[in-house]
PyMOL Python script that loads the backbone (N, CA, C, O; Angstrom):
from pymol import cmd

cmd.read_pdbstr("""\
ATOM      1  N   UNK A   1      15.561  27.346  47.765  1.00  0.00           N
ATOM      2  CA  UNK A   1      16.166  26.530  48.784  1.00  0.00           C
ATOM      3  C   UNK A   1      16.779  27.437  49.843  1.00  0.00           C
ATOM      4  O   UNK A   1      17.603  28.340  49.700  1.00  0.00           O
ATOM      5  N   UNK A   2      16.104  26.923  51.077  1.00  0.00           N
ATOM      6  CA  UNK A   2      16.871  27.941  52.091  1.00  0.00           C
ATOM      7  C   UNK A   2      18.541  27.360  52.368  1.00  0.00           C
ATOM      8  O   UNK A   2      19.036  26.281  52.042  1.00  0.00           O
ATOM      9  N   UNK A   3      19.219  28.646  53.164  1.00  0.00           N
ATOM     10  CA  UNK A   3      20.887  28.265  53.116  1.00  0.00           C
ATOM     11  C   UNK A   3      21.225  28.649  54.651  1.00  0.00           C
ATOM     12  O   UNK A   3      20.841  29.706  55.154  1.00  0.00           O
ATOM     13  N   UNK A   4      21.958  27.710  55.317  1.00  0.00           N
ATOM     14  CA  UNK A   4      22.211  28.072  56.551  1.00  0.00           C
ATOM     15  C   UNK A   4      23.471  27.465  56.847  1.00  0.00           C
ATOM     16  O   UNK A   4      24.113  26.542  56.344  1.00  0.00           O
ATOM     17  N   UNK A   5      23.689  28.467  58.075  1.00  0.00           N
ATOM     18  CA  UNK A   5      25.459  28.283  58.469  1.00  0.00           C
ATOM     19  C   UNK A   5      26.031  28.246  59.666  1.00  0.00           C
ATOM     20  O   UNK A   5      25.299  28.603  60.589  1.00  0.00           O
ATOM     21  N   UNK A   6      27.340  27.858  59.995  1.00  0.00           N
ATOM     22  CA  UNK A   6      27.431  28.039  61.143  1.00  0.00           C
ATOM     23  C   UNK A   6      29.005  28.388  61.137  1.00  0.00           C
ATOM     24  O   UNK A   6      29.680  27.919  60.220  1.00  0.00           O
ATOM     25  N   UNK A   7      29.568  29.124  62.039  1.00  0.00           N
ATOM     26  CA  UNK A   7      31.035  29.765  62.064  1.00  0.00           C
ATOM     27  C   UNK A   7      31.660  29.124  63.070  1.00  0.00           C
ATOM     28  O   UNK A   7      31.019  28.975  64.111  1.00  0.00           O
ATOM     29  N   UNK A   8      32.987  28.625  62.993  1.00  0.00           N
ATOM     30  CA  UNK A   8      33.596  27.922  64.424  1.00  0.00           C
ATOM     31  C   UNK A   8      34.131  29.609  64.945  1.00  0.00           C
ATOM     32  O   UNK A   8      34.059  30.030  66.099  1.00  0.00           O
ATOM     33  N   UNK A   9      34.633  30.331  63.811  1.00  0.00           N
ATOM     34  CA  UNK A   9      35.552  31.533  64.105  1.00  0.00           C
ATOM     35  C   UNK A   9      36.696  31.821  63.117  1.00  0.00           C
ATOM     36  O   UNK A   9      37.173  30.987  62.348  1.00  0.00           O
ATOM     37  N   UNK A  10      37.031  32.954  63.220  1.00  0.00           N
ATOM     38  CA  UNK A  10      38.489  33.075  62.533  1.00  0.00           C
ATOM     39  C   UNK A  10      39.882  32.454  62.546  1.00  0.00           C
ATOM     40  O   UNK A  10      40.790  32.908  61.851  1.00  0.00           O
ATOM     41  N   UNK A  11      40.025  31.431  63.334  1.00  0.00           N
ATOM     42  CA  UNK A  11      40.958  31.125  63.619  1.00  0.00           C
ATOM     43  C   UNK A  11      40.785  29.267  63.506  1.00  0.00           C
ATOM     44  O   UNK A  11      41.222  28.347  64.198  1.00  0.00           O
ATOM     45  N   UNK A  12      39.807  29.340  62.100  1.00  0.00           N
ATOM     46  CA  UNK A  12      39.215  27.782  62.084  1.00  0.00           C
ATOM     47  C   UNK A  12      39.717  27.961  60.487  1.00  0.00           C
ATOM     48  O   UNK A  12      39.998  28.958  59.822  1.00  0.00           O
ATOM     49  N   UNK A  13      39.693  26.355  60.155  1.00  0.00           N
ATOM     50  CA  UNK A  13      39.738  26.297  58.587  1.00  0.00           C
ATOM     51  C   UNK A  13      38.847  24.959  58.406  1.00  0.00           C
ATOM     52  O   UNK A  13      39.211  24.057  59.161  1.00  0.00           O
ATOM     53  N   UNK A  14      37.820  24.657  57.613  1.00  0.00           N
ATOM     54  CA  UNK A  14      37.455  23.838  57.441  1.00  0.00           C
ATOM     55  C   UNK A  14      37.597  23.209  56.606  1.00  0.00           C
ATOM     56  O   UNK A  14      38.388  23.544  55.724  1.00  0.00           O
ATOM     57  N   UNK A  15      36.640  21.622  56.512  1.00  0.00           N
ATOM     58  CA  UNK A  15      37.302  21.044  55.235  1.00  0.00           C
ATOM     59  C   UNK A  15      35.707  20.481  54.759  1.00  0.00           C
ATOM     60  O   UNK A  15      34.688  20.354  55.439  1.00  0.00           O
ATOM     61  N   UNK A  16      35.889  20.290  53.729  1.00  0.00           N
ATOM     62  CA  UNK A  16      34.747  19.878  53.077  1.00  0.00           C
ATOM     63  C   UNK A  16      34.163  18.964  53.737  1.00  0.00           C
ATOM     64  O   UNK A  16      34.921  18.000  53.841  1.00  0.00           O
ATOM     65  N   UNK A  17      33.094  18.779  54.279  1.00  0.00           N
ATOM     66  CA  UNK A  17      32.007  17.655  54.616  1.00  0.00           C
ATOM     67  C   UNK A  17      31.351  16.593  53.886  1.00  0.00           C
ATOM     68  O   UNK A  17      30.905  16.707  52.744  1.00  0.00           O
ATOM     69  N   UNK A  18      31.304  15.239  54.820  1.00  0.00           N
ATOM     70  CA  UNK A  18      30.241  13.976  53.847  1.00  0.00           C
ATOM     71  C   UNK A  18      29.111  14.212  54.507  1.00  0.00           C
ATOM     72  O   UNK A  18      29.024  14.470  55.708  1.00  0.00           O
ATOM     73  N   UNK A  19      27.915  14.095  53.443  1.00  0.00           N
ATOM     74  CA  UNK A  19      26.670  13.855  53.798  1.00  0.00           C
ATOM     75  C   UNK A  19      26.081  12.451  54.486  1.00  0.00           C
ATOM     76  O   UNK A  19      25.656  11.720  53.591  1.00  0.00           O
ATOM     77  N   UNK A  20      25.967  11.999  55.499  1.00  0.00           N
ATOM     78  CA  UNK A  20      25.848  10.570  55.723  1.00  0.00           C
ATOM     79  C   UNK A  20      23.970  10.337  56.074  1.00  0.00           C
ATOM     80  O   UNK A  20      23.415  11.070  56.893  1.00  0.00           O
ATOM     81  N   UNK A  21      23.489   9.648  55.604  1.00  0.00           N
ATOM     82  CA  UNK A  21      22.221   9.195  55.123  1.00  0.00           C
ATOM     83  C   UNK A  21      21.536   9.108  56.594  1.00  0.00           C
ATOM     84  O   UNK A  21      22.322   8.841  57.503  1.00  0.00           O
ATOM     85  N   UNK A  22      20.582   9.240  56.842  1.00  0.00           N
ATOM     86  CA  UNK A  22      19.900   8.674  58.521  1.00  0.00           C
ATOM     87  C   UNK A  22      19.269   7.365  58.067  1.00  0.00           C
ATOM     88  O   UNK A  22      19.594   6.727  57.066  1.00  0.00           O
ATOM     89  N   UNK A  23      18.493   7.112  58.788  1.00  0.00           N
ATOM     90  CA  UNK A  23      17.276   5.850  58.777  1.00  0.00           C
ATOM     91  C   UNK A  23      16.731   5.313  57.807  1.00  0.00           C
ATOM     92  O   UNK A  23      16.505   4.159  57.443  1.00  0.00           O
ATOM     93  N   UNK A  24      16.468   6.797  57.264  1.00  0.00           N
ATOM     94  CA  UNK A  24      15.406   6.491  56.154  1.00  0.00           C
ATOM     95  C   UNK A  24      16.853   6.793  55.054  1.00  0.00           C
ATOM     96  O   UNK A  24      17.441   7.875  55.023  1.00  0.00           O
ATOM     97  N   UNK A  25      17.106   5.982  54.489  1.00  0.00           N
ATOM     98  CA  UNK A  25      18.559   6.057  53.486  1.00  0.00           C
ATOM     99  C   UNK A  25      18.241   7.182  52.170  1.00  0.00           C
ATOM    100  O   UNK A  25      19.186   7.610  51.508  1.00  0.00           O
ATOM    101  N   UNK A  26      16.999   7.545  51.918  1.00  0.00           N
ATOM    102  CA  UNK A  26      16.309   7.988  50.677  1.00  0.00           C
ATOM    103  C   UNK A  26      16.692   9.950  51.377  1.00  0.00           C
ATOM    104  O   UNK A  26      16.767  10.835  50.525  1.00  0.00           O
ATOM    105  N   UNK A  27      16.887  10.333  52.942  1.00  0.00           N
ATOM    106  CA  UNK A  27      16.934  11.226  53.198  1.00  0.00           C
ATOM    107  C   UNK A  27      17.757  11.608  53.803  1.00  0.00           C
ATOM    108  O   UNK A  27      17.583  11.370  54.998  1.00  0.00           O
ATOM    109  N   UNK A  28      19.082  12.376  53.474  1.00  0.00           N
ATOM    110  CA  UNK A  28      20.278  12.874  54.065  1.00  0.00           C
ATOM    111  C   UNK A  28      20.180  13.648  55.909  1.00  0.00           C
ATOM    112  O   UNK A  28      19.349  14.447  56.342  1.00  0.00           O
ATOM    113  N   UNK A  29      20.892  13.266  56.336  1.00  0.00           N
ATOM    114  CA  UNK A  29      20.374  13.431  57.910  1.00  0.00           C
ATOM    115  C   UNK A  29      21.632  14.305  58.371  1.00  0.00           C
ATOM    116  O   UNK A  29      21.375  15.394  58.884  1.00  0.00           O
ATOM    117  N   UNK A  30      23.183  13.863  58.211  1.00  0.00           N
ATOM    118  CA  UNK A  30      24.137  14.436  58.787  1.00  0.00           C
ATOM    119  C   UNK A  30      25.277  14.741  57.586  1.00  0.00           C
ATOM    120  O   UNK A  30      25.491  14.318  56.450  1.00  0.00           O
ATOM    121  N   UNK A  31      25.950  15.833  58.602  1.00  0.00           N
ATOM    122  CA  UNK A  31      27.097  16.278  57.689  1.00  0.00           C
ATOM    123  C   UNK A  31      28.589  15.774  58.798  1.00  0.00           C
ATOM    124  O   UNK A  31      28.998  15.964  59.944  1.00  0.00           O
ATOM    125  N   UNK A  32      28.824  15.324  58.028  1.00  0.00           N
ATOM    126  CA  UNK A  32      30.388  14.584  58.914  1.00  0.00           C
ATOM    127  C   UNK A  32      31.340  15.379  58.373  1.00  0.00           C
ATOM    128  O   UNK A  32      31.089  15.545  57.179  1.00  0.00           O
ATOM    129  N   UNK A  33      32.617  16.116  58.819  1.00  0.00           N
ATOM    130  CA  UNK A  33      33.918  16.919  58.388  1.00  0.00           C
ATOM    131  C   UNK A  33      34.629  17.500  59.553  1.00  0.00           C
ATOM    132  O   UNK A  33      34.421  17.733  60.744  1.00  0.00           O
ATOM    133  N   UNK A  34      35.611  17.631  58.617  1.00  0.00           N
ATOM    134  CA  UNK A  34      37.081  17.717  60.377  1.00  0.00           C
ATOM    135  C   UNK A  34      37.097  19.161  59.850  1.00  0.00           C
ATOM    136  O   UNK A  34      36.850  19.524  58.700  1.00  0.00           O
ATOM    137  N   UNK A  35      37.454  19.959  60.973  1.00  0.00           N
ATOM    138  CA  UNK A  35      38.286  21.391  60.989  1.00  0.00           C
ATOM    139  C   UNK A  35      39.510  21.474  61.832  1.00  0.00           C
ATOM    140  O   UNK A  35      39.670  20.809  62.856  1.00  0.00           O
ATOM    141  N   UNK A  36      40.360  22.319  61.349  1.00  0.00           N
ATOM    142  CA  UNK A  36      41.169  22.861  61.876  1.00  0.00           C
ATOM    143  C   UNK A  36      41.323  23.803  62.723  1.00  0.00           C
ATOM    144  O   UNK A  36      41.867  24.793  62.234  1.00  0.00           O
ATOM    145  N   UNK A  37      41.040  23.885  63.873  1.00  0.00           N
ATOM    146  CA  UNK A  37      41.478  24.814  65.168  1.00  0.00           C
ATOM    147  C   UNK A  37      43.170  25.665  64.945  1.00  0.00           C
ATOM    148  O   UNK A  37      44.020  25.276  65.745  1.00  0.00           O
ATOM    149  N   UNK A  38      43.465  26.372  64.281  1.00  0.00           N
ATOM    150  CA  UNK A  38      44.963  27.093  63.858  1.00  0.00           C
ATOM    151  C   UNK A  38      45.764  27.507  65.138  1.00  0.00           C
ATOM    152  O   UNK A  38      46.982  27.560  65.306  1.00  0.00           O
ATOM    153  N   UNK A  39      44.287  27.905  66.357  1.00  0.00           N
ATOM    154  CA  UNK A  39      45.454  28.403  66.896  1.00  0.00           C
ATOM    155  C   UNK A  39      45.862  27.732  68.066  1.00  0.00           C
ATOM    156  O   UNK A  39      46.769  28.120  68.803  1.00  0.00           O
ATOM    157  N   UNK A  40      45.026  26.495  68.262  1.00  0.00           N
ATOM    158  CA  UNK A  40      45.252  25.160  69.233  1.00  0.00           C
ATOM    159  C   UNK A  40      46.279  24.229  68.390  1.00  0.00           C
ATOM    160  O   UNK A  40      47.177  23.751  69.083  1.00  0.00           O
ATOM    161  N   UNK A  41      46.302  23.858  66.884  1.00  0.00           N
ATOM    162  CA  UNK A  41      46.693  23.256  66.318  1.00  0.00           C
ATOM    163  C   UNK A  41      46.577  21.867  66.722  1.00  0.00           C
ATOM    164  O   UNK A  41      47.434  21.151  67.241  1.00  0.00           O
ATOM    165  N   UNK A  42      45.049  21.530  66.311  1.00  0.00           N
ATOM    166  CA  UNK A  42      44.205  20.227  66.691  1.00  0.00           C
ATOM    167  C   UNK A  42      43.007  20.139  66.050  1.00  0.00           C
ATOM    168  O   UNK A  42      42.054  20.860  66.347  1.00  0.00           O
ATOM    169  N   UNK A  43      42.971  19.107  64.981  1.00  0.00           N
ATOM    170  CA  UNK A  43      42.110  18.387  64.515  1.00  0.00           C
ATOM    171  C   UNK A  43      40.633  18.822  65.517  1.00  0.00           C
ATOM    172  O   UNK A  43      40.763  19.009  66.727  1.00  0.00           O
ATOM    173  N   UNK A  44      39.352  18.936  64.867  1.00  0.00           N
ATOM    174  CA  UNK A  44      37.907  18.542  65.393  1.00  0.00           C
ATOM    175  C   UNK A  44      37.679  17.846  64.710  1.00  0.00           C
ATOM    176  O   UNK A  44      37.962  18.274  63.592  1.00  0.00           O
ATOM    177  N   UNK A  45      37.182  16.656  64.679  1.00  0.00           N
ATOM    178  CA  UNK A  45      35.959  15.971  63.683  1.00  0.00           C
ATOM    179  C   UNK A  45      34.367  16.610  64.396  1.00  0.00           C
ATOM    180  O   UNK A  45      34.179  16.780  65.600  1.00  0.00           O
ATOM    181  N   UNK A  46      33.571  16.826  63.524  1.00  0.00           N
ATOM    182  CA  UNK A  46      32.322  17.696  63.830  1.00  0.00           C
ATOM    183  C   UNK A  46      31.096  16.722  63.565  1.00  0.00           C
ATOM    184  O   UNK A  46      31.546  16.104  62.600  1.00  0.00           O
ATOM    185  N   UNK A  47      30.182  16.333  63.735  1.00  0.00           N
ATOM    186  CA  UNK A  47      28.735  15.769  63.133  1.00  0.00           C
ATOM    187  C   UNK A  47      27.641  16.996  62.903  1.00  0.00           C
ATOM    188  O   UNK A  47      27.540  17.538  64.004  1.00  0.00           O
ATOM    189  N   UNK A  48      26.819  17.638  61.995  1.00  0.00           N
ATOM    190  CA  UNK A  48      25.906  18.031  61.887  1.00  0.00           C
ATOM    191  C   UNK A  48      25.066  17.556  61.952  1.00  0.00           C
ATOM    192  O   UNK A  48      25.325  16.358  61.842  1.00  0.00           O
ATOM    193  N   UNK A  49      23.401  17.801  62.159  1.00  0.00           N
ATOM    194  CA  UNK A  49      22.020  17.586  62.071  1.00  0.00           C
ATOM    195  C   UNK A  49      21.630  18.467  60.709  1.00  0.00           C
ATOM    196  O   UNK A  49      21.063  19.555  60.802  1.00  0.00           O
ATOM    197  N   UNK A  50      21.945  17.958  59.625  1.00  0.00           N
ATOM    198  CA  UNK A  50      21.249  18.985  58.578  1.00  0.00           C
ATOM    199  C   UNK A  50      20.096  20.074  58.143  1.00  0.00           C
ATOM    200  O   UNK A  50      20.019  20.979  57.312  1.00  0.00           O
ATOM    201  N   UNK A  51      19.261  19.516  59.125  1.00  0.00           N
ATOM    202  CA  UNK A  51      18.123  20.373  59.644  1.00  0.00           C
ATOM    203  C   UNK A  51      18.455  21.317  60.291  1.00  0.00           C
ATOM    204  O   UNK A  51      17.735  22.297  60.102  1.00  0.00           O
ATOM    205  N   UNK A  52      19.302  21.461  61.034  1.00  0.00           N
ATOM    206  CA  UNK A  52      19.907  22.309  61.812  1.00  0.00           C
ATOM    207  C   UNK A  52      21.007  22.689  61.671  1.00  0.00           C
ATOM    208  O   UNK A  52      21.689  22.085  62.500  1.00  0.00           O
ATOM    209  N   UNK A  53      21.767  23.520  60.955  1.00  0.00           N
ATOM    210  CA  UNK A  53      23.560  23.596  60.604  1.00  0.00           C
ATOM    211  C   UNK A  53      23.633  24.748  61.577  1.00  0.00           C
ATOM    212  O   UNK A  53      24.680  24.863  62.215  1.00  0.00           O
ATOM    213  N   UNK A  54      22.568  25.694  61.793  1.00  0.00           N
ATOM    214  CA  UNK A  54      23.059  26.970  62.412  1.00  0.00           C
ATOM    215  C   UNK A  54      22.924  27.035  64.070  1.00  0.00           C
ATOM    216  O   UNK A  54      22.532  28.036  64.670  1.00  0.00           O
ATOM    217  N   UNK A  55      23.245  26.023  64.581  1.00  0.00           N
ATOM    218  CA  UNK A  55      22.695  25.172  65.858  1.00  0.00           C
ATOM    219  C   UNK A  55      24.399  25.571  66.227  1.00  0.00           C
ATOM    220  O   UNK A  55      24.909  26.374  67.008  1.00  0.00           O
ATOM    221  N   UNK A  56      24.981  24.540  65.205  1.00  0.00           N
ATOM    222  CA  UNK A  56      26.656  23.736  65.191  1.00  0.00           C
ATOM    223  C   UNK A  56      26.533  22.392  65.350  1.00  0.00           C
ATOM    224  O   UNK A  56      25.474  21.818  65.099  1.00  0.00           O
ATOM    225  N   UNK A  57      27.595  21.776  65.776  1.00  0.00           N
ATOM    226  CA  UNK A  57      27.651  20.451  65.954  1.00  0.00           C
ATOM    227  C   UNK A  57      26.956  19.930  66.899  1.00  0.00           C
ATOM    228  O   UNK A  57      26.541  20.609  67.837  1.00  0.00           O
ATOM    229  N   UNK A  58      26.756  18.781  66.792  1.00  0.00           N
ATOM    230  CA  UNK A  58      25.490  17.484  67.663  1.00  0.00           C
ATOM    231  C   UNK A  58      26.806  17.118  68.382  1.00  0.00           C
ATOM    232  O   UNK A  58      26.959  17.386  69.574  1.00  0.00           O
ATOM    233  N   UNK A  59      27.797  16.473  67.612  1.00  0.00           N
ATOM    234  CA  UNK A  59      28.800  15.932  68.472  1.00  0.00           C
ATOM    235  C   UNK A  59      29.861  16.723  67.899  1.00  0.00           C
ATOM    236  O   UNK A  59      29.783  17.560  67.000  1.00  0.00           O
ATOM    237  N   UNK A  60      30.867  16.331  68.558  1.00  0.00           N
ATOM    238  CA  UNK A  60      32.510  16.322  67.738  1.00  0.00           C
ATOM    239  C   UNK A  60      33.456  15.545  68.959  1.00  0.00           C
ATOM    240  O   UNK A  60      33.093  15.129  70.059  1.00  0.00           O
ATOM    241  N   UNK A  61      34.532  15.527  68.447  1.00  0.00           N
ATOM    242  CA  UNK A  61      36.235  14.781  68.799  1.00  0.00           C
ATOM    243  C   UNK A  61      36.852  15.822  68.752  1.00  0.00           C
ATOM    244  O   UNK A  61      37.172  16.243  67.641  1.00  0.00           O
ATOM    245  N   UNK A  62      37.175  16.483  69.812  1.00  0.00           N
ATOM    246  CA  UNK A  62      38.581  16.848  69.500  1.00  0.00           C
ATOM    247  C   UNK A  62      39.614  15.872  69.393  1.00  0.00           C
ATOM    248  O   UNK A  62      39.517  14.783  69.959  1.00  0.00           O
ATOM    249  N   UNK A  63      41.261  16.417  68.233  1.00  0.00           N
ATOM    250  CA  UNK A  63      42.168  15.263  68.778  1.00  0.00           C
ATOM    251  C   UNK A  63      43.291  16.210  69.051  1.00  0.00           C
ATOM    252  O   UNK A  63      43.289  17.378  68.660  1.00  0.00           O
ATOM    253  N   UNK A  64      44.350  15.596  69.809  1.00  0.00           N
ATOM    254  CA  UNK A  64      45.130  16.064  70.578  1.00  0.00           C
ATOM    255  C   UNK A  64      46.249  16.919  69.370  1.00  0.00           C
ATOM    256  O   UNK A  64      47.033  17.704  69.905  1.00  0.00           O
ATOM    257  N   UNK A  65      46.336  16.805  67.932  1.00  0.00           N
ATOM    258  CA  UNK A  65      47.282  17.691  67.138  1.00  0.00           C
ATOM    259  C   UNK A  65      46.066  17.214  65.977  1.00  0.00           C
ATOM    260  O   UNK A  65      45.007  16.593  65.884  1.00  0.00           O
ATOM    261  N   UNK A  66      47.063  17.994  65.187  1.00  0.00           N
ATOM    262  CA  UNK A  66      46.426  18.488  64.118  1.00  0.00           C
ATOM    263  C   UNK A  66      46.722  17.629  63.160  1.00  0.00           C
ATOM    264  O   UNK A  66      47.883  17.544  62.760  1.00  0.00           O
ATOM    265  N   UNK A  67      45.555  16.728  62.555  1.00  0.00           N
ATOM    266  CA  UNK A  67      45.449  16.184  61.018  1.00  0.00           C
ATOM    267  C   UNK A  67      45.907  16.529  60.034  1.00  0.00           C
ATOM    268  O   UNK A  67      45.802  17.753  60.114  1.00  0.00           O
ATOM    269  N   UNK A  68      46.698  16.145  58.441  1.00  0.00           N
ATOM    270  CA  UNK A  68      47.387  16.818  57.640  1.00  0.00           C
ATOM    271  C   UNK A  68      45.818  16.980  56.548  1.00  0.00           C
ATOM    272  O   UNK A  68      45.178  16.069  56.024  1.00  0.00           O
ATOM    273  N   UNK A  69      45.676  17.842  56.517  1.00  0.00           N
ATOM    274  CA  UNK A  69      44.623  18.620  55.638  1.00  0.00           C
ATOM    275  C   UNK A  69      44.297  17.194  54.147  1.00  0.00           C
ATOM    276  O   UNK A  69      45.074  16.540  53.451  1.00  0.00           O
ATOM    277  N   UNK A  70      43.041  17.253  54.225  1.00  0.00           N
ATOM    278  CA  UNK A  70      42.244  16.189  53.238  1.00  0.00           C
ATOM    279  C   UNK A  70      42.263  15.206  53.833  1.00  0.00           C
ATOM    280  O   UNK A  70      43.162  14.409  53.563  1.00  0.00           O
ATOM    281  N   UNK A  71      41.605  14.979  54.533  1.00  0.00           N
ATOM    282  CA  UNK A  71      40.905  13.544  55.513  1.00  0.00           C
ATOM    283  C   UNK A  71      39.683  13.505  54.770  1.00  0.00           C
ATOM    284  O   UNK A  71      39.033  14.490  54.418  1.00  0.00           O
ATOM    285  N   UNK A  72      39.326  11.915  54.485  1.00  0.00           N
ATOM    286  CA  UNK A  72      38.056  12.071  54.172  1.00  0.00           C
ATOM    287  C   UNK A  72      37.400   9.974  54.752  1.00  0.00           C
ATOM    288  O   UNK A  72      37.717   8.965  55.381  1.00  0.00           O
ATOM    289  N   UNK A  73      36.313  10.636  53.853  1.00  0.00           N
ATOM    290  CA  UNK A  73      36.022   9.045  54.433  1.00  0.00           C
ATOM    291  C   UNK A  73      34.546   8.348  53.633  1.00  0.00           C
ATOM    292  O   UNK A  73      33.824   9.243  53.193  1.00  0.00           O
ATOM    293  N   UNK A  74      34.115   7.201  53.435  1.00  0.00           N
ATOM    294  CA  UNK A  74      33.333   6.955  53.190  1.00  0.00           C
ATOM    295  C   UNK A  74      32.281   6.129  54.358  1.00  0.00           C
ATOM    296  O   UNK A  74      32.677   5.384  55.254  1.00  0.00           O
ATOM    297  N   UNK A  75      31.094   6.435  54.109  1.00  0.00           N
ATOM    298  CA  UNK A  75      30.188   5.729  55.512  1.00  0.00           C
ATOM    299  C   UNK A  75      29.301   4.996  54.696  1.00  0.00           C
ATOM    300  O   UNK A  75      28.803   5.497  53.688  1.00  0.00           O
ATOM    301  N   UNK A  76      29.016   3.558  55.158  1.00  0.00           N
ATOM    302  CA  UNK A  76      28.025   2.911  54.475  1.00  0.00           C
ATOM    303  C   UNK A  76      27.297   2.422  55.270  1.00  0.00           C
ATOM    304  O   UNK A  76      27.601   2.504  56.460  1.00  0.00           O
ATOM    305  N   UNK A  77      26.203   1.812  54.904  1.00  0.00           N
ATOM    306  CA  UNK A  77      24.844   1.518  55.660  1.00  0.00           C
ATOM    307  C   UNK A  77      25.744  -0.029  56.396  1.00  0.00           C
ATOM    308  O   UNK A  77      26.496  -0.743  55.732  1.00  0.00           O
ATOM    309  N   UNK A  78      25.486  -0.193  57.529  1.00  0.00           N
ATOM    310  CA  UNK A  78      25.705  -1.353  57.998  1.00  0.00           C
ATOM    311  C   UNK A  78      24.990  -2.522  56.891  1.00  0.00           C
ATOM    312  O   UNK A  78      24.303  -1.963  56.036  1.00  0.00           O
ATOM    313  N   UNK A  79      25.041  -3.976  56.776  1.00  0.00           N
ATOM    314  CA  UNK A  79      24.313  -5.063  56.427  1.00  0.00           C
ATOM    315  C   UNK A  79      24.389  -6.283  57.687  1.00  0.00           C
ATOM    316  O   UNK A  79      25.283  -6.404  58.525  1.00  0.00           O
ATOM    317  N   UNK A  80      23.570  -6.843  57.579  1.00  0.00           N
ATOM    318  CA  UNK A  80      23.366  -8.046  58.069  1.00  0.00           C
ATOM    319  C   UNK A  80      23.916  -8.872  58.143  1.00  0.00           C
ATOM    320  O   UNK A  80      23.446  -9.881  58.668  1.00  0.00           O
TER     321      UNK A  80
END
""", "prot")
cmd.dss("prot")
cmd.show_as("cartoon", "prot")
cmd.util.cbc("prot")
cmd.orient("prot")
């Protein structure tokens, strides 16, 4: 299995990422997880393309301060 990465920098802390499903639900598409900017002291929420981690983020949020460490979240398929 190949392994790939991507660095915000030294002055980042990250936090563990959710895998959130694409289209096809059977095949993992994105990585959703917030980091810490230390020396802005402000929350990112990040989106990955899993195919691509060594790209960086597709999107992100910055927010204006900093989140208290262990944010997490669950994502479910919309229904009808």
């Amino acid at each position: 299995m190949e392994q790939t990465s991507y660095a915000f920098g030294d002055d980042w802390m990250l936090e563990e990422h959710l895998v959130v499903a694409g289209q096809d639900a059977r095949k993992a598409k994105w990585a959703v997880g917030t980091a810490l900017d230390c020396r802005r002291r402000a929350t990112v929420v990040a989106v990955y393309d899993l195919d691509d981690i060594a790209s960086g983020p597709v999107a992100s949020a910055r927010l204006p301060y900093a989140l208290p460490l262990g944010l997490h979240g669950t994502f479910l398929a919309q229904t009808s």
